[in-house]
N, C-alpha and C positions, 0 to 999 in steps of 0.2 A: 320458862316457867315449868313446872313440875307437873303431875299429877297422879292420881292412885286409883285404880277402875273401879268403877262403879255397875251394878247388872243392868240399871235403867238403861246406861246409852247402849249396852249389849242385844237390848228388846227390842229398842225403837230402830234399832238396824234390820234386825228378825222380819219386824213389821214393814218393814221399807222392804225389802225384799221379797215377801210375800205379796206384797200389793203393786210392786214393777209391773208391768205389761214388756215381755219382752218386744225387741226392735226390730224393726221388719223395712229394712233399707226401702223394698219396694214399693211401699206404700209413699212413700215420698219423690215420686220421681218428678223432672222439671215437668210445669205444667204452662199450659198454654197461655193461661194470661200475665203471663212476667210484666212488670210495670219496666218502662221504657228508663233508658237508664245512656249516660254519656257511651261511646266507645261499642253499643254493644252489637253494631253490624259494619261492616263495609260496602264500600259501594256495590252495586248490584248485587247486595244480599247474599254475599261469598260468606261460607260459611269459617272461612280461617279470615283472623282479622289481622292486617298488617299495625304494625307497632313501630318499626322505624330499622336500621340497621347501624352497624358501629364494627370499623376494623375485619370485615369481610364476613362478619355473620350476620342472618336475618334474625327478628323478632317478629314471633306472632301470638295471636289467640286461638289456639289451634280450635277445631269445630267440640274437641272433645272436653274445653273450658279450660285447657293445661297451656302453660305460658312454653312455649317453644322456641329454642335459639340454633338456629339453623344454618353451616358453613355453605357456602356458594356451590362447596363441590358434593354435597348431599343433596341439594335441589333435583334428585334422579325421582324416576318413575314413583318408587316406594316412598321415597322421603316427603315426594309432593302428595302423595297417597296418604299420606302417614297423617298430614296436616288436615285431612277431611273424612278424618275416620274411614280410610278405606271407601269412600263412595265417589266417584267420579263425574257423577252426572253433574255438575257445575261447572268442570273443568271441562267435559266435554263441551258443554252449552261456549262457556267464556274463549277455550281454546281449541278448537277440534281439530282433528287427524284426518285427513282425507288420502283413502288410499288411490293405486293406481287407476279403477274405473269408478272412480270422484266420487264414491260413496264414505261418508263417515265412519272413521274408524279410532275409537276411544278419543285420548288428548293427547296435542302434540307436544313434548317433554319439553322442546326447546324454546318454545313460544308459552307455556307455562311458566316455568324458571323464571322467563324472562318479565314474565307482565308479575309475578310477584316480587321481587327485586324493584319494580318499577314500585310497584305498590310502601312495598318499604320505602322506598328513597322519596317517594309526597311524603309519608308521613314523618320524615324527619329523620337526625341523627336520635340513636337509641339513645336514653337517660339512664347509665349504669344505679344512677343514686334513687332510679324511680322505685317506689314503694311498692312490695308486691306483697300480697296481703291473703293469709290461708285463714282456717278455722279461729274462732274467735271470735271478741267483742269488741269493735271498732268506734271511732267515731271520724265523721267526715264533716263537712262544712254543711251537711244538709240534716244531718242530725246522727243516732248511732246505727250501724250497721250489724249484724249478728249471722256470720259466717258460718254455715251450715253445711262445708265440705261441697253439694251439687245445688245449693242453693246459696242465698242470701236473703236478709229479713230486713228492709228498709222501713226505719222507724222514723217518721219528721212530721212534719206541720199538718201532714195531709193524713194520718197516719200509719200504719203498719205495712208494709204491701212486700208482696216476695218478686224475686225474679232469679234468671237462672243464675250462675258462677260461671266466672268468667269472660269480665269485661270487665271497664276503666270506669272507677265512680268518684269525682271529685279528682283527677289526678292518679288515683292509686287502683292497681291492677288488683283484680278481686280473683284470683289462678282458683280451677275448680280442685278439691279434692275429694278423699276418701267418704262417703258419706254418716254424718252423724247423727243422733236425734236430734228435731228442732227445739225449738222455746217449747211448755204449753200453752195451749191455749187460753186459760184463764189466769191471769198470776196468783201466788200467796196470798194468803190475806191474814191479819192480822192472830188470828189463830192458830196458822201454820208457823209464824214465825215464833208465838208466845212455847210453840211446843217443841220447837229446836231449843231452844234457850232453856226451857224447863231441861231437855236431855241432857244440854251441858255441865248443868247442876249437879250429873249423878257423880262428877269427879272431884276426887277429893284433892281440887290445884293449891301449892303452897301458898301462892297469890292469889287474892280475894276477887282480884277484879279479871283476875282470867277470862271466866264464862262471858263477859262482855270483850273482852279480847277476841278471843276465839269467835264469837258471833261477828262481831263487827270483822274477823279477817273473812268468812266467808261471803258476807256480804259483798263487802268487796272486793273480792275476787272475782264474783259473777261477772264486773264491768268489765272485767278485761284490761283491756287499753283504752277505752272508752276513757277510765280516768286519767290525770295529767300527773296522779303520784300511782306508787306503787305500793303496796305492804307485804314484810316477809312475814312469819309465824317458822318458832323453833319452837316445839315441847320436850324437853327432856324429861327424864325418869330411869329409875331402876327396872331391868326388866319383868314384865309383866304386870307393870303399872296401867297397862289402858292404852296407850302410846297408839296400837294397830286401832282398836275399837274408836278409837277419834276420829282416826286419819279414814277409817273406812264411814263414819258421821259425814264426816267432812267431803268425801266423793261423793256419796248419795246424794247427800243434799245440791251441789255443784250439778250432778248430771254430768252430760254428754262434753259441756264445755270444761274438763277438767282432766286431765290427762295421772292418772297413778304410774308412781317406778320406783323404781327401789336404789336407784344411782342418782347419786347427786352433782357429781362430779362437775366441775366447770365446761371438761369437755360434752360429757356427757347430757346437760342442762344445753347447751350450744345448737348439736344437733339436732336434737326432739324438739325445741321449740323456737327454732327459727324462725321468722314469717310467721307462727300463731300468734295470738293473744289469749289463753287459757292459764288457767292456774294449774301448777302441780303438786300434787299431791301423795306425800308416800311415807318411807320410815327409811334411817337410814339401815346399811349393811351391821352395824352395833348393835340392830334389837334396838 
């Protein structure tokens, strides 16, 4: 579908802008009350969680919430280091080094390696086909999940509750990343959405029912994968029809779960959102 710019949706972008609260990663950092969740400790409260092994590499949950796959002959000082964010104090507890006048000294490399390899091989052969799951809108067997990069937002019967990133929920591995804004806290309500919908109005689309297109694609976008179809959205135009002032409607309104770029390419689309569930949003290289 076409369209021809209009100043309205140019303002309510202005105004969206002015009224952002810029993001402040730290203020979101994991907190203490994470609701309990499948996979998210190992025994004696080891802070890397085993995941299983396959073809001489390990699998774990490293402590820093990143899914890690580890060859046998990296299991060194650093690599096991590597798995608990640099802090040793577990491994000394679980493995200790005693030196020669029998006083402890750090952990012993070889009996590390060895109890986590152990660790791997209880928990089975690795599942290449297992689902590992980044930013995004989810849904799992308990209800939808909404990926928040060092968190996660478990929405179900009981309702809403966070927990960290980086653990196994319903099967599929929740890998920590980069951090993004969360949900807010109150949703839309029905005057927020009457006044997207009036802003789409300001374009003048060849097709009448565009502005409900266009609404209804961001809508849907928000679920992510959460839903069981997906929808694309193409606008074309002459340049300088509006094209940017949509697409940039169109992030704002999306937030944090929505990723902009300017390549579309099949490779290019592969990369950037592997593993997410987010919609993308941009213009192509044409203008």
């Amino acid at each position: 579908m076409s369209a021809t710019r209009g100043t309205k949706g140019e303002e309510l972008i202005r105004r969206i802008a002015l009224a952002a609260e810029p993001f402040n990663p730290d203020e979101y950092a994991r907190s203490d009350g994470d609701r309990s969740a499948e996979g998210e400790t190992a025994e004696d409260d080891c802070p890397a969680v085993a995941l299983g092994q396959r073809n001489g590499a390990y699998f774990f949950i490293a402590a820093s919430g990143e899914l890690r796959e580890i060859a046998a002959r990296d299991l060194t000082a650093n690599g096991i280091l590597a798995l608990f964010n640099g802090d040793p104090e577990w491994l000394e507890t679980a493995f200790p080094n005693y030196g020669r006048d029998g006083k402890k000294s750090g952990f012993n490399i070889r009996s590390a390696a060895a109890g986590l390899m152990q660790r791997c091989a209880r928990a089975g052969l690795w599942n290449p086909d297992t689902s590992v799951r980044w930013v995004g809108v989810w849904r799992s067997v308990r209800g939808l999940i909404v990926h928040c990069g060092d968190r996660i937002l478990i929405v179900d019967q009981d309702g809403p509750g966070w927990a960290s990133a980086g653990r196994r929920v319903d099967g599929a591995i929740y890998a920590a990343a980069p951090k993004i804004a969360p949900p807010a806290d109150s949703p839309a309500d029905r005057a927020d959405a009457e006044r997207l919908f009036t802003a789409l109005l300001a374009w003048n689309f060849k097709l009448r029912a565009a502005p409900k297109l266009v609404f209804g694609w961001i809508a849907s976008a928000m679920l992510g994968a959460a839903s069981p179809w997906r929808c694309h959205l193409l606008v074309s135009g002459p340049r300088g029809c509006g094209k940017s002032v949509l697409a940039q409607l169109a992030q704002q309104t999306l937030g944090a779960q929505a990723r902009s770029a300017n390549n579309f390419t099949e490779a290019g689309l592969r990369q950037a959102l592997t593993g997410e569930a987010r919609p993308r949003v941009g213009r192509s290289r044409g203008g």
